[in-house]
Each structure stands twice: as C-alpha cells, then as structure tokens.
LOTOR-611956 format. One record per residue (C-alpha): residue in three letters; x, y, z. Coordinates in Angstrom, 1 decimal. Layout:
REM LOTOR-611956
(node ALA, (X, Y, Z))
...
This chain:
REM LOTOR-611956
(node UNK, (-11.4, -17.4, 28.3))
(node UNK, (-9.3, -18.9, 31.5))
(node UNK, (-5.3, -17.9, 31.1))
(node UNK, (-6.0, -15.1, 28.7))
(node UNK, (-4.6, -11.9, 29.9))
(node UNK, (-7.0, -9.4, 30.2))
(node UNK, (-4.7, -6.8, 28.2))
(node UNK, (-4.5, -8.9, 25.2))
(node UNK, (-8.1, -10.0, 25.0))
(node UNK, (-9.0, -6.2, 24.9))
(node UNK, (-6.5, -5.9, 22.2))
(node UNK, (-8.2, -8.7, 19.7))
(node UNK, (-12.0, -7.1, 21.3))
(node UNK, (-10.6, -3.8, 19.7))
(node UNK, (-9.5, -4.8, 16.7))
(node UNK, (-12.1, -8.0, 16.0))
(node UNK, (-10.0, -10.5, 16.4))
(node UNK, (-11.2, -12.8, 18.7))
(node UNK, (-11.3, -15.8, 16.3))
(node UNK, (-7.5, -16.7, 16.9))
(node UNK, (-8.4, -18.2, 20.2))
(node UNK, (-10.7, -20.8, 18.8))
(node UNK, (-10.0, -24.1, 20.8))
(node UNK, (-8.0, -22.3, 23.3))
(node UNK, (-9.5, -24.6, 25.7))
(node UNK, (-7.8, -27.7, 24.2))
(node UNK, (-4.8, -26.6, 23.2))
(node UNK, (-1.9, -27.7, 25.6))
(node UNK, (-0.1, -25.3, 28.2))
(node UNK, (2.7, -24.4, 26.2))
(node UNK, (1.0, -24.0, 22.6))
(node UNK, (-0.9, -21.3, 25.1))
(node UNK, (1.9, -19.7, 25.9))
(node UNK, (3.4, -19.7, 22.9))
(node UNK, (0.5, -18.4, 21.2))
(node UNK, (0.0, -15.4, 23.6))
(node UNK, (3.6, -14.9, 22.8))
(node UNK, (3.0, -14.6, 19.6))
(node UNK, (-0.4, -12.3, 19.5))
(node UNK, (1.4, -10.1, 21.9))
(node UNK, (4.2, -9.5, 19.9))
(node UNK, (1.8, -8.3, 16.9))
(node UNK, (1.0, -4.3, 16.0))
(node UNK, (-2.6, -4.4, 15.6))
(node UNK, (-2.4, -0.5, 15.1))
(node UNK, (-0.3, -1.1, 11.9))
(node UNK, (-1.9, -4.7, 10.7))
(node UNK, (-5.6, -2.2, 10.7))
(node UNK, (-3.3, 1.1, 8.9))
(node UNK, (-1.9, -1.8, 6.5))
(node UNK, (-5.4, -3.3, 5.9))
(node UNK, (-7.0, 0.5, 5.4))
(node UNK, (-4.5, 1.6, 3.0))
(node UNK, (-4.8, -1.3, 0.7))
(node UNK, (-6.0, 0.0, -2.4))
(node UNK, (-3.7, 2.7, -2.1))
(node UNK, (-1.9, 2.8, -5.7))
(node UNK, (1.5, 1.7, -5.6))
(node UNK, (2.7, 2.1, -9.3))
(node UNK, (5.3, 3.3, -10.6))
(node UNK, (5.2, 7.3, -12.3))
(node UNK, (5.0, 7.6, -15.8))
(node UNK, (7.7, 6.6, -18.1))
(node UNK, (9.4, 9.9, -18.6))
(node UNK, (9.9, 10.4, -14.8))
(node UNK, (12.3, 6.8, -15.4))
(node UNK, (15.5, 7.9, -16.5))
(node UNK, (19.1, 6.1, -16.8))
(node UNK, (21.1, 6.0, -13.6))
(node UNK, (24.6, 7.3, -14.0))
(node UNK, (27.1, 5.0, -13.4))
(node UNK, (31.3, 4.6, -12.6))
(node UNK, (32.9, 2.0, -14.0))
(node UNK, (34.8, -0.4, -11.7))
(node UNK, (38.2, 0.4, -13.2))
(node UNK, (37.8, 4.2, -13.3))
(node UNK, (38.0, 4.3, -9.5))
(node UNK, (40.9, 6.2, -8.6))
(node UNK, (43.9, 5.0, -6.7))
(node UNK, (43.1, 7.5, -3.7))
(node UNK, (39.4, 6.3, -4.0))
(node UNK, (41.0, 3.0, -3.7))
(node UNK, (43.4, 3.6, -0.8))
(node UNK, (40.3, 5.0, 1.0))
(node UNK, (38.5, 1.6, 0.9))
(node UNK, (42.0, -0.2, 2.1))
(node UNK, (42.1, 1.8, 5.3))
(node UNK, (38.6, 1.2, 6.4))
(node UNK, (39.0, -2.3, 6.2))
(node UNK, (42.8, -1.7, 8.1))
(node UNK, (40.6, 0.5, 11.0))
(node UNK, (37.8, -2.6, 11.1))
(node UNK, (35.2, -0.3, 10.3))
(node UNK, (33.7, -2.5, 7.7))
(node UNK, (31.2, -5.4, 8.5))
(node UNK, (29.4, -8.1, 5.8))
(node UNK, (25.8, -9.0, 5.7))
(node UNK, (24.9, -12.3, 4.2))
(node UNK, (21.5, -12.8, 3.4))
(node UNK, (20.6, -16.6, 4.0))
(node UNK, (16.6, -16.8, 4.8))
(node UNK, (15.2, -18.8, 1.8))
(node UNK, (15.8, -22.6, 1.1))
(node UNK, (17.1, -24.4, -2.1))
(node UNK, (13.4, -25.7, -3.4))
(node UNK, (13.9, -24.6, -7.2))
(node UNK, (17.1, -26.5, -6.8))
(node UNK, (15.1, -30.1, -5.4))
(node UNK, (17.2, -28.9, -2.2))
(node UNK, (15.1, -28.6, 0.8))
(node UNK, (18.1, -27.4, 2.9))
(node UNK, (19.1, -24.1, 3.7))
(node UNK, (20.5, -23.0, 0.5))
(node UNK, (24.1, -21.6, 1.7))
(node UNK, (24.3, -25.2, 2.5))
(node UNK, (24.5, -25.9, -1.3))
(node UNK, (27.9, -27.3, -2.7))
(node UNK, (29.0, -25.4, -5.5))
(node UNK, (32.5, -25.4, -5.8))
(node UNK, (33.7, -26.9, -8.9))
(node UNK, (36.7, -28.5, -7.9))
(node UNK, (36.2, -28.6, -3.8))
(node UNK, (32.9, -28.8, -3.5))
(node UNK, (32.3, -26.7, -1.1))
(node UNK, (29.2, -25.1, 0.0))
(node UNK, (28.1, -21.8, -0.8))
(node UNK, (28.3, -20.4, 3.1))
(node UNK, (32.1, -21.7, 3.0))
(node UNK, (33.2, -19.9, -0.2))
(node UNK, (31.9, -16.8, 2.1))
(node UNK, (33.3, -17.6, 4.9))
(node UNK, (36.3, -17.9, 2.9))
(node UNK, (36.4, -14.3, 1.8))
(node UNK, (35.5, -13.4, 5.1))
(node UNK, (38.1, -14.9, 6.5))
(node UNK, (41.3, -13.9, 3.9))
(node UNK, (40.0, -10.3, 4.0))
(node UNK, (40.5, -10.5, 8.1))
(node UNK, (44.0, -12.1, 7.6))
(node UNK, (44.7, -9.5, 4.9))
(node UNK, (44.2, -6.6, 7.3))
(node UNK, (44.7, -7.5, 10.7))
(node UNK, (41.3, -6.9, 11.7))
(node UNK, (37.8, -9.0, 12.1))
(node UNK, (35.3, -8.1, 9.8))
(node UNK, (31.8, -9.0, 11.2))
(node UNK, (30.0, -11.5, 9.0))
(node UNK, (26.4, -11.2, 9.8))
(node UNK, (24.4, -14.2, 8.5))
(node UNK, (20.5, -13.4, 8.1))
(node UNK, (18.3, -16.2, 8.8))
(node UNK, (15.1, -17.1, 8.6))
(node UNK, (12.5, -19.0, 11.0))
(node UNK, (12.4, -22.0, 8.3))
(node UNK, (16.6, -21.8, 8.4))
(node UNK, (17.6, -20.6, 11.3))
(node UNK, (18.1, -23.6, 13.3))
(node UNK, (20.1, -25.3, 10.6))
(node UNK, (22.3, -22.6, 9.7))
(node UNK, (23.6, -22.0, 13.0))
(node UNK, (24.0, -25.8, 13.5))
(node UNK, (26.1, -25.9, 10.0))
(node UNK, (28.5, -23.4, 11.2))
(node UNK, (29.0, -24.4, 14.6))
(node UNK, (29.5, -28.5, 12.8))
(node UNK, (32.4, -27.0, 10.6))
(node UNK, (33.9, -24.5, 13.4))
(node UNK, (32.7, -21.5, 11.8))
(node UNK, (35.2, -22.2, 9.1))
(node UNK, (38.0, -21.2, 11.2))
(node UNK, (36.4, -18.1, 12.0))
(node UNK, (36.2, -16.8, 15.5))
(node UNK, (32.7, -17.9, 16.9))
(node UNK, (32.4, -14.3, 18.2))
(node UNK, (33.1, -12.9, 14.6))
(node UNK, (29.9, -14.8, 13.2))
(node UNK, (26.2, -13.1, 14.4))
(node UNK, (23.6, -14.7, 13.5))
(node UNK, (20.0, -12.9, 13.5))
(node UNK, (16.0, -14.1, 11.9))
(node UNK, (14.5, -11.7, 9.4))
(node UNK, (11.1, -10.6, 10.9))
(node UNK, (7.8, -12.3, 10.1))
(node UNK, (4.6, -10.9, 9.6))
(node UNK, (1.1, -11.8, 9.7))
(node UNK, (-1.6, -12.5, 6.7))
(node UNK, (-4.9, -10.9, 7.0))
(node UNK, (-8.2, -12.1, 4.8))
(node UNK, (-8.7, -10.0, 2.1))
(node UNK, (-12.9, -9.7, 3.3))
(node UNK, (-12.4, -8.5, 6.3))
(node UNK, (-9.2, -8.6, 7.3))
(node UNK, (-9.3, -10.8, 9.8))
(node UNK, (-6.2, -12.8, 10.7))
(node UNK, (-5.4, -16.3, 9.4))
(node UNK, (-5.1, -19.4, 11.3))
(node UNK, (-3.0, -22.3, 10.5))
(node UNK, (-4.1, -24.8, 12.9))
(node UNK, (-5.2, -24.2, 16.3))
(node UNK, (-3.0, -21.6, 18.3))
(node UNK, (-1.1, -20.8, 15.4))
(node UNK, (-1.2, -18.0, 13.4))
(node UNK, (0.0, -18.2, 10.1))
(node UNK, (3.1, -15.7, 9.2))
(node UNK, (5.2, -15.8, 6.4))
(node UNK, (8.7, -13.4, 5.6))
(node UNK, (8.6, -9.9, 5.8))
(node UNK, (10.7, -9.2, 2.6))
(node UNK, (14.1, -8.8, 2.1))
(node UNK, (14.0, -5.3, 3.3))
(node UNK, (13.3, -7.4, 6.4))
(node UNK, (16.3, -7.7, 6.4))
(node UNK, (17.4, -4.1, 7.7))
(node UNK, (15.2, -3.7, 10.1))
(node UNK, (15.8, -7.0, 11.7))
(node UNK, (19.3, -6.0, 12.0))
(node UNK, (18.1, -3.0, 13.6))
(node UNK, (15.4, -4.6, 15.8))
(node UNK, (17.7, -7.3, 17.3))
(node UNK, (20.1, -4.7, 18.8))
(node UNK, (22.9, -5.7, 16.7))
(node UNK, (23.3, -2.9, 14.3))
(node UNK, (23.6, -0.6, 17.5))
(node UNK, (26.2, -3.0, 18.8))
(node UNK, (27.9, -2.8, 15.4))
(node UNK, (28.0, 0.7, 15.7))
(node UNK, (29.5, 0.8, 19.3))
(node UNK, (32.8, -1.5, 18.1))
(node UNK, (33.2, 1.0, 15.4))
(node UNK, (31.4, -0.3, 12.5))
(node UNK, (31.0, 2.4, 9.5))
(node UNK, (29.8, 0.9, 6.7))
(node UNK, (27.7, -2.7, 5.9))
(node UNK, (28.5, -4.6, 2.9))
(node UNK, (25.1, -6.5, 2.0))
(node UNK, (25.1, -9.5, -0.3))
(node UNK, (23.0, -12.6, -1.4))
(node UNK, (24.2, -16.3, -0.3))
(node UNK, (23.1, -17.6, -3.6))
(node UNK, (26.1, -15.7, -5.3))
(node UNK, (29.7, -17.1, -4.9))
(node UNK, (31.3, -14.8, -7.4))
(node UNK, (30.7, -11.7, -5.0))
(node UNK, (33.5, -9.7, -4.1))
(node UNK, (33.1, -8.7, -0.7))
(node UNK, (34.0, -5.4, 0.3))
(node UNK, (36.1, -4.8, -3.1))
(node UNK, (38.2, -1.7, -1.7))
(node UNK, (37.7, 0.2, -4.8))
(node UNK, (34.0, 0.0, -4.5))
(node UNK, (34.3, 0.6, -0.7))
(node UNK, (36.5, 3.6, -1.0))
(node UNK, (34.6, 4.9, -3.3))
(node UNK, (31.6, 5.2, -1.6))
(node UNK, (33.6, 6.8, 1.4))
(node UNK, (34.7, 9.5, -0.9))
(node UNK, (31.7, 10.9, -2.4))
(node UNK, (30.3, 10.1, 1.4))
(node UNK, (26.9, 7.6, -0.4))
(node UNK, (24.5, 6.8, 2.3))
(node UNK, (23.9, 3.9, -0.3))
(node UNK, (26.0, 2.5, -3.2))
(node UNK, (24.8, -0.1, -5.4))
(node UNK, (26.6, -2.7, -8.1))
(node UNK, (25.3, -2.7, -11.1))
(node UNK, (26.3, -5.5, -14.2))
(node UNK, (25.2, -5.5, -17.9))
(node UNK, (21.4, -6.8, -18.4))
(node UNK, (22.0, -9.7, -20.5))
(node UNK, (19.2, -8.9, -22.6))
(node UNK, (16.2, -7.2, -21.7))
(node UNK, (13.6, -9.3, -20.2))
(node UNK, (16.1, -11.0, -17.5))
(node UNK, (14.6, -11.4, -14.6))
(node UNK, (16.7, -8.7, -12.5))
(node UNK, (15.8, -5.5, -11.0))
(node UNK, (17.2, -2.7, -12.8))
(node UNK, (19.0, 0.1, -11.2))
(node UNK, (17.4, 3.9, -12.4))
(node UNK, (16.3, 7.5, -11.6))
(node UNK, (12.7, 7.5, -10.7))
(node UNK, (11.1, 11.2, -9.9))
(node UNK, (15.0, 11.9, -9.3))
(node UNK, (16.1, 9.4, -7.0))
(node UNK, (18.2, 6.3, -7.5))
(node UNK, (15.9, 3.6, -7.1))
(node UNK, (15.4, -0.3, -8.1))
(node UNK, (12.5, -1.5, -10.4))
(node UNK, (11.4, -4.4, -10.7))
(node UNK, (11.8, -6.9, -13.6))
(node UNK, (7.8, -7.4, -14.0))
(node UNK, (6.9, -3.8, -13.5))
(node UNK, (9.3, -1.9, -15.6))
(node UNK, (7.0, 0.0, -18.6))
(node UNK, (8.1, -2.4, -21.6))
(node UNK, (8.4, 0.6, -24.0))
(node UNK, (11.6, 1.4, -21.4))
(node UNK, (12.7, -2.6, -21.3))
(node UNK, (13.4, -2.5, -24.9))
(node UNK, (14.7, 0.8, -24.7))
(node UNK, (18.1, 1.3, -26.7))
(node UNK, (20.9, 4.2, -26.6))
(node UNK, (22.4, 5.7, -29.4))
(node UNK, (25.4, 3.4, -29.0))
(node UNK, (23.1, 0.5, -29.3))
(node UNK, (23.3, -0.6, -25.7))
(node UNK, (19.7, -1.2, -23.3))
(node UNK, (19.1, 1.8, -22.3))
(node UNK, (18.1, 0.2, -18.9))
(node UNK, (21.2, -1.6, -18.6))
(node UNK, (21.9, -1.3, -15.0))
(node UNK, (21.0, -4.7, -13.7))
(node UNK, (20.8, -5.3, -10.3))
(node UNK, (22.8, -8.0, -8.3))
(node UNK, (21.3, -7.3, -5.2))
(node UNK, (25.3, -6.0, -4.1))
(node UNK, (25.0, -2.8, -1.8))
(node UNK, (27.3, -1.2, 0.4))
(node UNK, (25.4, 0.5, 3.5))
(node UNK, (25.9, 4.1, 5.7))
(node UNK, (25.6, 2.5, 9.6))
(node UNK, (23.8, 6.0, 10.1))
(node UNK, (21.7, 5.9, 7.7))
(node UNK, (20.4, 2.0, 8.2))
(node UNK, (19.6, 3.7, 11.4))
(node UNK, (17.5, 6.2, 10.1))
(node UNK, (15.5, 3.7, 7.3))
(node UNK, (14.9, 1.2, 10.2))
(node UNK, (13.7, 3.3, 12.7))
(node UNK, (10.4, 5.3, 13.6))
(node UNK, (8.2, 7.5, 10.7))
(node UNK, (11.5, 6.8, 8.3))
(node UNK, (11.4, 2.9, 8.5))
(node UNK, (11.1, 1.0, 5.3))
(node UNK, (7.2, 1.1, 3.7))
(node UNK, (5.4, -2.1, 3.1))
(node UNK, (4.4, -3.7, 0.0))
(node UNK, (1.1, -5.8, -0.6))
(node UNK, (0.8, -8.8, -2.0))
(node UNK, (-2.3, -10.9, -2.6))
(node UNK, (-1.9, -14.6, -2.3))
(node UNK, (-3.8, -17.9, -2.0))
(node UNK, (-3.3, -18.6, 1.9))
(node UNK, (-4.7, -22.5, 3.4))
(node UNK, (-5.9, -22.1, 6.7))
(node UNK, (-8.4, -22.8, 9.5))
(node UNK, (-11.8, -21.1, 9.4))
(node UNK, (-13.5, -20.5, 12.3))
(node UNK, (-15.2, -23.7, 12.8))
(node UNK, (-11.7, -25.5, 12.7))
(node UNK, (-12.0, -26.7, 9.8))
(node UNK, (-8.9, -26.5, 7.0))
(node UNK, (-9.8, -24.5, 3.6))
(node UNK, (-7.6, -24.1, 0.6))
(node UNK, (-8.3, -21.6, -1.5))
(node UNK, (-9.3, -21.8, -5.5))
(node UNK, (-8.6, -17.8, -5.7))
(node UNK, (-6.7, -15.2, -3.5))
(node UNK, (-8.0, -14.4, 0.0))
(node UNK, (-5.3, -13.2, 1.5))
(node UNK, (-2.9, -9.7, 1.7))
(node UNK, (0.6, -10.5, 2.7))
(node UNK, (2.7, -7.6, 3.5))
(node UNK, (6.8, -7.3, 2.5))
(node UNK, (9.3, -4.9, 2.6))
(node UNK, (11.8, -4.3, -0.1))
(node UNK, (15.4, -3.8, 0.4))
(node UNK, (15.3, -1.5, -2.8))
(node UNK, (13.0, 0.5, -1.0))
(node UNK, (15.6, 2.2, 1.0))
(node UNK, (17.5, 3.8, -2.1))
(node UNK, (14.6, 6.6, -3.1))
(node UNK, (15.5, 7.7, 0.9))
(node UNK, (19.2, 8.3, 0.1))
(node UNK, (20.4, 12.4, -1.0))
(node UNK, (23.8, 10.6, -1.8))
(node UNK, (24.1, 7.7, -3.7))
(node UNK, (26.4, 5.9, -6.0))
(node UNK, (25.8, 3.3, -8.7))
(node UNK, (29.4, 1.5, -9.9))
(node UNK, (29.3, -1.1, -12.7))
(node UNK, (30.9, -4.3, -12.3))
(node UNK, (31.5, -7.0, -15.1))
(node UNK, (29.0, -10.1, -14.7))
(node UNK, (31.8, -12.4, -15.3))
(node UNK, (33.7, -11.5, -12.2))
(node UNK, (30.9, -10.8, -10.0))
(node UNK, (27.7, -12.5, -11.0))
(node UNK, (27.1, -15.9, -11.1))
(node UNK, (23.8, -16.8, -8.9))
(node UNK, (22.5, -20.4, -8.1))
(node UNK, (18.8, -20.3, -8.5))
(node UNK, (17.0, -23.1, -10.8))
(node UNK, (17.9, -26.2, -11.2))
(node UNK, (19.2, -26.4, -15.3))
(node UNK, (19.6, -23.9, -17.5))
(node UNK, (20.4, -20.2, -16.5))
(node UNK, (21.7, -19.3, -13.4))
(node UNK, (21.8, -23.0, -12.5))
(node UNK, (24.6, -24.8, -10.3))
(node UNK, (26.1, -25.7, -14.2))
(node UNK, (26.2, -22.5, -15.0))
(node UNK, (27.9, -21.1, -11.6))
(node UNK, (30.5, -23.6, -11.7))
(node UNK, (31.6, -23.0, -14.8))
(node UNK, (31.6, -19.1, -14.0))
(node UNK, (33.8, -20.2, -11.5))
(node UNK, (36.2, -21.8, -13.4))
(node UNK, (36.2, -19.3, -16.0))
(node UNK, (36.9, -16.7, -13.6))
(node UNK, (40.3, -18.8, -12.4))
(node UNK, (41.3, -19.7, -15.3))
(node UNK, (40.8, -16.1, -16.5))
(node UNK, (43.7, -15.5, -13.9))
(node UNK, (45.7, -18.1, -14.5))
(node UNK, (46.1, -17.0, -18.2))
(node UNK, (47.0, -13.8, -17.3))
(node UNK, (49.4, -14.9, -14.7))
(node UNK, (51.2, -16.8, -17.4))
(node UNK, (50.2, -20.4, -16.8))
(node UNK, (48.2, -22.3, -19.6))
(node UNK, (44.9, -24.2, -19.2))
(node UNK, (43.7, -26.6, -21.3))
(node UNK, (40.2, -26.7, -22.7))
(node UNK, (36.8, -28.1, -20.6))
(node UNK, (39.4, -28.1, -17.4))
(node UNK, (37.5, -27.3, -14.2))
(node UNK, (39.5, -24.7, -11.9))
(node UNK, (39.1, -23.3, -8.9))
(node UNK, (40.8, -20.8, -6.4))
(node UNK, (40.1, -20.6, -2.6))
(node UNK, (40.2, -16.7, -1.1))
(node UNK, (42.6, -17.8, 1.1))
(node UNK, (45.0, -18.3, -1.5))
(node UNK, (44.3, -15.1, -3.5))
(node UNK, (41.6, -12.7, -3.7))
(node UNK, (42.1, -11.1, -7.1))
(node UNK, (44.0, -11.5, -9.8))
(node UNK, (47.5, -9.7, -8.6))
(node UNK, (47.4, -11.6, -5.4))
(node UNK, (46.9, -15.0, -7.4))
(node UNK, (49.8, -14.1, -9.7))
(node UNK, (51.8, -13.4, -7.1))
(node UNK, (51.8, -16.8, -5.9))
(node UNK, (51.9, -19.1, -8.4))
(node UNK, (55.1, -19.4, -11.3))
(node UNK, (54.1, -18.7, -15.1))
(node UNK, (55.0, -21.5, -17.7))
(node UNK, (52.7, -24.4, -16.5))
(node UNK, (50.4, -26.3, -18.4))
(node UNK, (47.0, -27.2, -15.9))
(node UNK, (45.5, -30.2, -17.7))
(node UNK, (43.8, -31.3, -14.8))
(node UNK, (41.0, -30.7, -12.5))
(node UNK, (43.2, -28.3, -10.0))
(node UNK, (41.9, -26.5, -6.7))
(node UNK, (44.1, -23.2, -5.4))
(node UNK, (43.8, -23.4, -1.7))
C-alpha cells in the first residue's frame, strides 16, 4: 500500500496482521500518520509470546501455601524508626505518586475523578486535598516533595488542564509531573488477530495499574527522580482523601529494616469486602485478590476471633527507587495478566460487530505483582478510620456520604482530643495546611470551645 513503510509492512506480513490497514487508502494524511505511529510503537514479539501463553494457568497454589502476613502496628514504630522517616523527608529524598487514570462513571461523573468535590465543609476536590498534603509536607520540611500525578489517555488532557486552571494549588509548576499509564492492545481470542475500532485505529485499552510502574519508568522520569536524589516513592490512589502521605513513621520504618516494598494494611471490615488482602503466598508477601481468595481462607478466623485474612489492602505502598528500577526493566519487568472480554470493533469488511460472548484477550499488569519480587518487605497496619475512606459508588459504602463523613469524624476525632467540644451531626473539616495530625492541630487551636457549626480549619 502507497505511504506504508516497507519496515512496518514486513512487521504485520510476519506476524499476520495485515488487516489493520483496511481502508488505508481513504483515511486522511494525518489519521495515516498517526496510525503508523501507533503500529510502530507495538511489540509484535510479545503481543504473539502473550497470545501463545494464554492458557498458561495463572492460579493461585493451594490453600496451605496462603499464610497470614506478619504485620507492625502503626503505633509500635519506634521513635528512632520515626526520626528516620523525618530526615528523609528533611534531605528531599522522598517523592508521591498519585494514581489518577480512571474517571468518576460509578459516581454519574464523567470527569476525571480527582476532579471530584469531596470535602465536607470546603468542597474541595479530591486532587486539592492532595495537593494540600503535598504542599504542608514541603512547607514542613524545607524541601519539594515531587508529586507525580498518573494519568491516563481518557484523563490526561483534563487533569493537566485542572491543575494548571487552579495554579497547581500553589505548588511549584516544576514540583508537579505529570505522566500517561501505558496502553496496550486487544487481540481476537480465534486467532489473535488485532482489533480494530474504526478505520486506522486500533483499539487499546489500560495496561493495569502495574502500568503504572513501568510508565514511570518508561517516560524517563523515574531516572530523573533518581538523579535529584529521590530514594523512596510513596504510591497512593486519588479516590482516597484520608491518605496520609508519607506518614514518617511508616516511612522510617521501611528505611530501617531497608524494605524494597512496604505495604498498609487496615482491618477487613468483614470478609467478603471487596479489597485485596495482604498474605504469604509460597513465602512471599503478596496481594490476592478479593474474587480469587479460596473461600475456606475468606471465612478463616484466629483463635482470638479476628479474620484470619485480615490484612486488607488500601492500595498504600511505599517504594525502593532501585528496586522500581529493577521490576520495570528487562527479564524482571512486571508479568501480564489475561483477561477475556466482550470487545465492539471493525471486522475486516469494515463493518462494526458487538459481541454477544467474549472474543477478546486484554492484557493488564498488576501493581501487586511487584511484591512476590521483594526479599525485604514490610506490612504495617493502619486504622481504617484515619486512613481509609475511598470514593467509589455512588450511595452506600465507600460513597462520597460515606467519605465525608469519615472526614468529619476524623476532625472532630481531634478536636475532642484537643479539648474543644463538637456537637452532634456537625460537619468538620481540617485543611493539611493547618495541621497534619492530631498534635500539630492541637497545637493551634485553644481547648474549651463548643463547634456547633459547620466549621472548615484552613
């Protein structure tokens, strides 16, 4: 076909994938070039190793190779453990990850979903209560901590505009990165063959959250990270405003036992949530999934009466900068999982098909995935109520009613204990940049009010 280079039409001869030019000839000069941009950015090598291996078992070992994981308890980190995590935040050797790919659909918000306004009082949105953070840990100790946002192609066009709009929330521009988690492509289950949206697009959809890793990786910016000093990646979820970023205790403690990867983990609040669950698999720390855990080990209890798979994730981890370079790079990159899903697309008469039954293998990575490749790990529990309090569906649990009020329970929690009385079904709300924990919030206000009102700290 004219305008084809000769190196890529070898490449889909090869691999028998010729049927993603179909009406090359009418498509217009830049949705050519864009679409040779696109097929030469694809591994055909791996998308035929992928397609090969697909009925390659993936499950989990039996039951008695799933064992507890051994945790710490937030408030049995020592002071020096502590003091640790205080001076790598003081040297700037800590940066933030914020993963922000997905849009608010399950909340009827077709948005990016950091754009969400969640704050009970202020009203702000989810990406400003982070910024927030980001920015009163900064003040607090002199130096810029990084805040990466992760983005996504459906998100990041938005995202960026948002922050630029609202001045990065007083943040240096050059403190804020912004980066797209990778795509990857579908292939037919008969055949393998790739999928077509319309003409001169392929379709693609997210590569997972582990995606995530080796995005940062892959765009250059983890190696840039590592150049200004950066020692230690504190990844989080936008969708969770209770977060506490880079808690110093759970950042010094993972600098003393020297954890390539350290995990929070909070209560399950009974056993069939639908949260990961932190355990030992074949004797690695490692995250299983809600839907696959053996349900003679979900029920599980301990002889105190507790799950015995308590150790819900929160999707909270602090990462090595070495070792993200070694799970993102080469043989030791992250594996891929398959997934078999109803795809729509163009066949190869042009014609647009929706499927009645699954006809495609979509291919993801899992953050989780990167735990099993730790020899030092550390799991450290962390009460829901101060750090879990997620916006995902619309009513009922983990819904913006529910967050909100976890928000105000949380500062009114520290109001009490700073002396100062709250009256009942009063919403509160503290910015970071007037405290960050408890002592720092008591140190600023005077005991012996009464808050009868709807009251913001800022």
């Amino acid at each position: 076909m004219q305008d084809v280079p000769p190196d890529l039409m070898h490449r889909l001869r090869k691999h028998q994938q010729e049927h993603v030019l179909h009406g090359w000839d009418q498509l217009e000069i830049t949705h050519r070039v864009a679409l040779v941009e696109h097929l030469t950015g694809i591994d055909f090598e791996q998308l035929a190793h992928l397609y090969a291996n697909r009925d390659k078992s993936q499950a989990l070992p039996p039951s008695e190779q799933i064992q507890p994981v051994p945790m710490i308890a937030g408030d049995e980190i020592s002071k020096e453990a502590t003091d640790l995590g205080h001076a790598a935040l003081a040297a700037g050797e800590v940066a933030v990850l914020l993963v922000a790919g997905g849009q608010g659909t399950r909340l009827g918000f077709d948005l990016p979903k950091g754009l969400f306004k969640i704050g009970p009082v202020s009203d702000k949105s989810l990406f400003e209560i982070h910024a927030d953070k980001v920015f009163a840990l900064s003040r607090k100790y002199g130096k810029p901590v990084p805040l990466l946002v992760m983005t996504s192609p459906v998100t990041h066009e938005e995202t960026e505009r948002f922050f630029q709009e609202k001045n990065y929330f007083g943040l240096p521009a050059s403190q804020v990165y912004f980066f797209q988690q990778g795509t990857m492509p579908a292939l037919t289950l008969e055949g393998g063959k790739l999928l077509m949206e319309k003409p001169g697009s392929v379709f693609s959809s997210p590569n997972g959250h582990g995606g995530t890793l080796t995005a940062l990786s892959e765009s250059g910016l983890l190696d840039k990270l590592a150049a200004q000093g950066i020692k230690h990646i504190f990844y989080f979820q936008v969708d969770n405003p209770l977060v506490r970023l880079a808690d110093p205790a759970f950042l010094g403690e993972h600098i003393r036992v020297k954890s390539q990867v350290s995990s929070r983990a909070i209560d399950k609040a009974y056993p069939k949530e639908k949260m990961g669950v932190l355990a030992v698999v074949s004797g690695k720390c490692g995250i299983i999934e809600y839907s696959d855990m053996p349900d003679e080990l979900v029920h599980a209890t301990a002889p105190d009466g507790k799950l015995l798979h308590r150790a819900g994730s929160p999707a909270i981890h602090l990462f090595d900068v070495g070792f993200l370079k070694e799970i993102t790079q080469g043989e030791t990159r992250l594996p891929f999982h398959y997934a078999r899903k109803k795809v729509p697309h163009m066949d190869t008469t042009g014609n647009m098909v929706t499927p009645s039954a699954e006809n495609a293998l979509k291919f993801e990575m899992f953050v989780f995935d990167a735990l099993p490749m730790a020899e030092r790990w550390l799991v450290v529990e962390s009460p829901r109520e101060v750090e879990f309090a997620p916006v995902k569906n619309a009513t009922g649990v983990d819904s913006p009613e529910t967050c909100r009020q976890a928000l105000t329970n949380l500062t009114a929690d520290w109001a009490k204990k700073a002396g100062i009385r709250v009256e009942a079904n009063v919403p509160l709300e503290v910015s970071p940049r007037f405290a960050m924990d408890a002592a720092e919030f008591a140190a600023r206000v005077y005991p012996g009010r009464t808050i009868t009102e709807a009251t913001f700290f800022e």
